[in-house]
N, C-alpha and C positions, 0 to 999 in steps of 0.2 A: 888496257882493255876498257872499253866503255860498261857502264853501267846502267842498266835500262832502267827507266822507272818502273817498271812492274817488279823485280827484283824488288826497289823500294818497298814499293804499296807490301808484296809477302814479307818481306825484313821486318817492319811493321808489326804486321799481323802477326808476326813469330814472337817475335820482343815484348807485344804484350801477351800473347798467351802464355808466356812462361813467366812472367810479372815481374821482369826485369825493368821497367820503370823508363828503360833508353827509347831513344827513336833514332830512327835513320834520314837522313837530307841530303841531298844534292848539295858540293860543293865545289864541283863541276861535273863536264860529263865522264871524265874520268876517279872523280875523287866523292866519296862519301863523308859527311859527316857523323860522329855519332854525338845525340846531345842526353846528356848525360839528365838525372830526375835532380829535383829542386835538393839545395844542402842539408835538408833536414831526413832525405830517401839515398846519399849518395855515399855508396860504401864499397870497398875494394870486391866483397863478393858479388853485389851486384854488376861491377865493372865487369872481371872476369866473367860475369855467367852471360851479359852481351852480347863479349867478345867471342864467347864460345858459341853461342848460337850464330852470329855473323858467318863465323868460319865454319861449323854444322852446315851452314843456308849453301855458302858455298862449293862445298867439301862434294856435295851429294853432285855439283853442277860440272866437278873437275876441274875448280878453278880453285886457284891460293889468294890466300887474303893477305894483303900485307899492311898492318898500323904504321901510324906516325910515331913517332916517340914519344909525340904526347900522348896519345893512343886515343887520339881526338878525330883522327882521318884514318881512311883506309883505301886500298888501291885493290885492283884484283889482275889475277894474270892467269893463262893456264899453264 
């Protein structure tokens, strides 16, 4: 499933109102990156509560998110 920038632009605006420190990027039109806060902000609860808003963003749209294993990409699908 593609991923529209506007999705981005709100992913964004999510990620930091809840001061999760990530951003969201285009790493194609199908694949998202998540880029993690500098080494001295980067810690597993911040990871998870990203990941969880990412999947909240989508959850509401009826689509699944799915990670990389690095948990560095993600995919969406309905």
């Amino acid at each position: 499933m593609k991923i529209d920038f506007a999705d981005i632009v709100l992913l964004n605006a999510e990620l930091k109102k809840r001061n999760t420190r990530y951003h969201v990027t285009y790493k194609d039109e199908n694949t998202a990156c998540i880029e993690p806060p500098g080494e001295c902000c980067l810690t597993d609860d911040l990871k998870t509560h990203a990941m969880e808003c990412i999947r909240d963003y989508y959850r509401q749209k009826g689509v699944r998110v799915h990670f990389s294993e690095d948990e560095l990409y993600f995919t969406c699908d309905k």
